[in-house]
N, C-alpha and C positions, 0 to 999 in steps of 0.2 A: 571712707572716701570712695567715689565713685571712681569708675575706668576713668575718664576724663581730668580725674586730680589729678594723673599720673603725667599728665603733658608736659608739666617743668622739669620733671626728671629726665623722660625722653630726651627734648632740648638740652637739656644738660648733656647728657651722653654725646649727643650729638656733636657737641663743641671739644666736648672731650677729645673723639674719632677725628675730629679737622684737625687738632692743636696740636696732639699726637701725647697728651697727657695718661699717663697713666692708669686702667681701671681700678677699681677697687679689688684688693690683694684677697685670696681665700680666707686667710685668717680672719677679717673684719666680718665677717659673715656672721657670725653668733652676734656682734653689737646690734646688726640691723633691724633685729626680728623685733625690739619693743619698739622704735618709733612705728613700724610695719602695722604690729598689734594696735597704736595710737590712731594711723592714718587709718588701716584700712577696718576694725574692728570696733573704734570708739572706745581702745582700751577698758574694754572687758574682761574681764579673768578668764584666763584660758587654763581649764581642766586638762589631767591628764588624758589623751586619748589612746594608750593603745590598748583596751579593753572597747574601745568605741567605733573606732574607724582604723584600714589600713591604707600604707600607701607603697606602691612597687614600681622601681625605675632602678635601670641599672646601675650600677656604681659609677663605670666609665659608659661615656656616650659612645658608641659609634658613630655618629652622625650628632652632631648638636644640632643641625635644624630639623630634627626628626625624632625627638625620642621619645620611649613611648613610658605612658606613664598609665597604673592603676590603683583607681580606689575604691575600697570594702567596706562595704559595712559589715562589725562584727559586735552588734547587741546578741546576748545570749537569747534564746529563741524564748525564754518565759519574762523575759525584759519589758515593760509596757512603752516603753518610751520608744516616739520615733525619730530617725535622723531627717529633717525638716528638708539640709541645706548643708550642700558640702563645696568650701572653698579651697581654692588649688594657689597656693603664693611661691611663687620664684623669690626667692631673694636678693637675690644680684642680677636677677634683671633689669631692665628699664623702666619697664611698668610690672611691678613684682605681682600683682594678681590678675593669673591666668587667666584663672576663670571661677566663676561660681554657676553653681548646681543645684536648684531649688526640685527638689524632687514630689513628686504627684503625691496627694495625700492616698490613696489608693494603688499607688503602683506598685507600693514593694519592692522599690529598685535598689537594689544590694549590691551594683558593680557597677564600675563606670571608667573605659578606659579612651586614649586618646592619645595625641600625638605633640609635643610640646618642644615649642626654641628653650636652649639654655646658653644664655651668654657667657657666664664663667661659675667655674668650679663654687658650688653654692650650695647652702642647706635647701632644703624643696619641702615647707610644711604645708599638710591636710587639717582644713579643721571644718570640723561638723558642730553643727548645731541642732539639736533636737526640743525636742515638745517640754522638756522640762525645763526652759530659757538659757540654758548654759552653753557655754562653748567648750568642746574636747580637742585637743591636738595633739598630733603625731607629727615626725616628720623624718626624714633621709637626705642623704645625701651624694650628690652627684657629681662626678668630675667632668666636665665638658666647658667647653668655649666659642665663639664666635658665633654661635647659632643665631641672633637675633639681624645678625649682618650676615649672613651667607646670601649667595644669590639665589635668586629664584631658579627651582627645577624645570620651569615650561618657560618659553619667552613669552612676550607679552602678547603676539598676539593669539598664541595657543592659549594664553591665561583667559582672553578676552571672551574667543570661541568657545568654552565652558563653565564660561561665569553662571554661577547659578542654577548650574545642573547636578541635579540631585538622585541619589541612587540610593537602594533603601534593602535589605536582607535581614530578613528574619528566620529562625534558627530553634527546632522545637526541641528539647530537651528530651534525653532519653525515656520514652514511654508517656509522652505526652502530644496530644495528636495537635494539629495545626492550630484549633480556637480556643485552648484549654490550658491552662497551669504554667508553669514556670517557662518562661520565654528569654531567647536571647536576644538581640535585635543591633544594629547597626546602620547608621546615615553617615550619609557620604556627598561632601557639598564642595564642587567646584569652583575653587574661588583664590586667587593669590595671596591673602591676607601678607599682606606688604607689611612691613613691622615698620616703615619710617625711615630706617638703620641699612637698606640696602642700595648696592649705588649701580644706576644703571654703569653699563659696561662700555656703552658707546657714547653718552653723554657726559659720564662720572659725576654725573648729580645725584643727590641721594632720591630714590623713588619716595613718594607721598604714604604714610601708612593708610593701608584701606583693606579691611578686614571685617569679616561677620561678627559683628559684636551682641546679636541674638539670637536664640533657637529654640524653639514652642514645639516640642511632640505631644500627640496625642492616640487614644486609642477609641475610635467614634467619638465622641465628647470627654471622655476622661481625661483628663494629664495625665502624661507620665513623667513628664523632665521637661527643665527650661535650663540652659545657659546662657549666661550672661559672660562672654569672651573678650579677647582683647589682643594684641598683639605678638602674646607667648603663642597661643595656639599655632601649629603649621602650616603651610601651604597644603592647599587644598581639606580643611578640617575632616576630622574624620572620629565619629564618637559610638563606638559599640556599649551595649549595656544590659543587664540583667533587669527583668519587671516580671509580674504575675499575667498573665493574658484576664480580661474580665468577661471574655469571649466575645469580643469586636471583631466585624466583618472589615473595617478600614483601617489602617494608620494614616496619620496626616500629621505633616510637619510646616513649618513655618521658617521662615528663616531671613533676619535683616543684615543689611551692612551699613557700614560709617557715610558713602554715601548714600542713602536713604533705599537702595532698591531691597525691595523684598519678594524673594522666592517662595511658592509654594507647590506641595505636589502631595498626590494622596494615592495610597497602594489599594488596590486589595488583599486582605493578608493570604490569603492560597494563590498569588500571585507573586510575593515578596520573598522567594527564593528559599522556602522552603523545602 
């Protein structure tokens, strides 16, 4: 199921937070994962993954509109297979899947971290899919709540004045010079991504979700990583990650929202904060 299946559940929630009905309790959390696997996988068999992918997020949130969360790739290095596509599923979220991460066939990206709402204490699974058609999964779990309804950190018109400004840091690995070998890299997109669930404070209407729900990086014409986001992701998205450099003189990123604008901006890499 696409981002977009997820909109009857939202609404749901939604009626839920009016009526004053109760959310769904920690314990049910393990029922939810196979209709999850049904809606969002097409009920596929899902492999074990922790020989395949990792995923790291604290136990307790600090912050549930902010927490941060990382995933690894770990194929052993004489492994032929690659990991294609890695999807991030909240479970007791409103819209349970994050985000997915289709990774560049050439980039070599082995890390991919971010910042993520968690509305209640929930299992948080990683699943990867790679080049031999299967699916692998891991997962953890996190105790936090109210993140998907917290307010916004900027008011709206701070929100407005930085819609779609984009900040971009690249980061050379020990003993690897600026165009060359293993690269760290991070984008940084200003943007409220309203989750639906948050109520302005002076009208107590709930604010409209409106959130980047795509992201195309590249390295001069290569890919390196696309997501495919949705309401979990934070305010103001923020996506650091591991790739191989193929010795590109540009990065350039892309970037849409739900209402249709799209951002674009391109570095020079000896200028991207190296």
């Amino acid at each position: 199921m696409t981002m977009p299946g997820y909109l009857f559940r939202l609404v749901g929630v939604v009626g839920l937070l009016l009526f004053g009905a109760p959310l769904p309790l920690a314990a049910e959390t393990n029922g939810l994962w196979p209709g999850l696997v049904q809606d969002i996988f097409n009920n596929r068999p899902m492999n074990d993954g922790s020989d395949v992918i990792g995923i790291e997020m604290p136990s307790r949130a600090e912050d549930a509109a902010i927490v941060p969360v990382t995933l690894r790739t770990k194929l052993a290095a004489g492994d032929s297979r690659q990991v294609l596509s890695i999807t991030l599923v909240i479970d007791q979220n409103p819209a349970p899947m994050a985000a997915k991460f289709q990774l560049g066939p050439d980039a070599k990206v082995s890390e991919i971290s971010t910042r993520v709402r968690v509305n209640n204490y929930t299992d948080v699974h990683a699943v990867a899919e790679l080049s031999d058609g299967k699916l692998y999964m891991t997962k953890t779990y996190v105790k936090a709540s109210g993140g998907c309804s917290a307010p916004a950190a900027k008011n709206a018109d701070d929100a407005k004045a930085r819609l779609g400004q984009m900040r971009y840091r690249q980061f050379a690995k020990a003993g690897e010079g600026p165009a060359s070998g293993a690269r760290e890299a991070q984008i940084m997109i200003g943007h409220p991504n309203n989750s639906g669930l948050q109520m302005d404070q002076v009208t107590h209407l709930y604010v409209p979700a409106f959130f980047v729900n795509e992201l195309r990086l590249w390295q001069d014409d290569s890919l390196v990583l696309t997501m495919e986001g949705g309401i979990s992701i934070s305010e103001d998205p923020n996506i650091r990650f591991t790739y191989v450099s193929n010795g590109a003189k540009r990065f350039r990123a892309e970037a849409k929202d739900t209402e249709g604008h799209v951002f674009q901006r391109e570095w020079k890499i000896d200028d991207s904060g190296i």
